[in-house]
N, C-alpha and C positions, 0 to 999 in steps of 0.2 A: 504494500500500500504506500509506506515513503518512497520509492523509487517513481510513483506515479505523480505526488506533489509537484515538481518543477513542471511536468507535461500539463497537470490541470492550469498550473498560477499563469503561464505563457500561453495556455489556450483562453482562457478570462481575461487576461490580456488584449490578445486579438480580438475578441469577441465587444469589450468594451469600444475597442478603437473603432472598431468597424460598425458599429452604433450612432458614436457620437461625430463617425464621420470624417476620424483622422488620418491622415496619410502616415502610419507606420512605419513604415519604412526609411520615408525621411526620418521622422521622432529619435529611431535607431542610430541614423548615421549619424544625428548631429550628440547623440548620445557618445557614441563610440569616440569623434572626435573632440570631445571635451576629455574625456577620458584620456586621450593620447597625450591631451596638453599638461593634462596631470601626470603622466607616468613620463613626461619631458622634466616636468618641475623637481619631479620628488628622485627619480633616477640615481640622479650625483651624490645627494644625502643617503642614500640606501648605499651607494657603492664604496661610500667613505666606509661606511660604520660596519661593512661587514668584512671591508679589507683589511680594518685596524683591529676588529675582535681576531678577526684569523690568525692576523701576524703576532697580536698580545696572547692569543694560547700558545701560538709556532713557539714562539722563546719561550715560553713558560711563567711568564708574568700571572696568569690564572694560583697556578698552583703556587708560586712563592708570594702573591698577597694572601694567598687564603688561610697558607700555614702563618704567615703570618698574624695574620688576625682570626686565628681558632681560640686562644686561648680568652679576646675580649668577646666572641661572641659566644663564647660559654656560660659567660656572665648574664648573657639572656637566654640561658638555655637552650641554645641554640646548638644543635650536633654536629660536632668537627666536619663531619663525612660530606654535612651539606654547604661547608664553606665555597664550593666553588659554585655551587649553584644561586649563589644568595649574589655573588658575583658575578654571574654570568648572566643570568634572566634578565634584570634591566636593557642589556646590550642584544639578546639573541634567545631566542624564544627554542630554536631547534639545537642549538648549544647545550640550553639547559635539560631541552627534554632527552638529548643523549648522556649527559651526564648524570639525570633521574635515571634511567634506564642502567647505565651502570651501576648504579648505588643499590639499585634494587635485585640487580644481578649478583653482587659480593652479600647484602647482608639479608634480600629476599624480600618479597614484596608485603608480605605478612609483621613484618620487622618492625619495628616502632620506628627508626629510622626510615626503612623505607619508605613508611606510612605517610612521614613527616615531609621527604623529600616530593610524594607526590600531589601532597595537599597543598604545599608551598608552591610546585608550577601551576595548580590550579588556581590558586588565592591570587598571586601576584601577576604583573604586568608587565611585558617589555617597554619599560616607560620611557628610557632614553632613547629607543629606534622609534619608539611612537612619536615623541616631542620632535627628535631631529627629522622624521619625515614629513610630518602636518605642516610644523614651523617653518620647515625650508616653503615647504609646497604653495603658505600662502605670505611666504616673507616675512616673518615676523625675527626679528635679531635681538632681541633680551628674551633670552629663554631662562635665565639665571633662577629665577624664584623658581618658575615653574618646573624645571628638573628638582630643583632642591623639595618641591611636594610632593613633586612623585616618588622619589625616592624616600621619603620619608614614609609616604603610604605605603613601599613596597617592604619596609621594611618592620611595620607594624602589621601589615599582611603573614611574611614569616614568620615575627612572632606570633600572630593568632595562630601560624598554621601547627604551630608546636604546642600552644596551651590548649587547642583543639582534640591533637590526636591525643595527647598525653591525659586528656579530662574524659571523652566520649570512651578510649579507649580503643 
């Protein structure tokens, strides 16, 4: 029955248009070419930020901030093992969901750890590739606060997603 959803929405679709009488078709194209002018705008900002996550894992910049700050984010109980994902989500959404995927692989997905690693990609947000994309897309150049509240929700985020598993169980 879901696999048929998209065939009804674009058949009610057509059905409206062809009612009230609209050319479709054009509707489509001038759809399609706004959209290119978006994927012109936002392009450069996507290829910064995923060339500079790449190269900050290549050296290993991930892993020697994370070890480095396992021991303060312990202090909010936060688990070593998910240090690099607390790091990496903001930047990289499939990043982090392979480094969930490993954690869950070492310590299993029943694991209170792993539990936490997976509630943490669902809670939280790629907040710095969302800001540098929109931002670029509609020009906006002080992004300064507004990273600084994302990431503060991302990181009240991880902490719920640990007083969460750790309370429900």
């Amino acid at each position: 029955m879901t696999s048929a959803v998209p065939v009804i929405v674009i058949a009610l679709t057509l059905a409206l248009g062809w009612r009230k009488n609209i050319d479709m078709s054009s509707c489509f194209s001038d759809g399609v070419k706004k959209a290119l002018g978006v994927l012109v705008a936002i392009f450069p900002n996507i290829l910064i930020m995923l060339t500079a996550v790449s190269v900050f894992r290549a050296v290993g910049g991930m892993v020697m901030m994370s070890q480095f700050a396992a021991p303060l984010l312990g202090m909010f109980g936060l688990p070593p093992e998910t240090a690099q994902i607390i790091f990496l989500r903001p930047f990289s959404g499939s990043g982090a969901l392979a480094l969930g995927s490993e954690i869950m692989a070492e310590t299993g997905v029943d694991s209170e750890v792993g539990k936490i690693a997976a509630v943490m990609l669902g809670a939280s947000e790629t907040s710095i590739y969302t800001v540098g994309v929109y931002s670029g897309a509609v020009g906006m150049k002080k992004t300064g606060r507004l990273i600084a509240c994302a990431l503060l929700a991302d990181l009240a985020a991880f902490i719920a997603a640990v007083w969460c598993v750790r309370i429900l169980g």
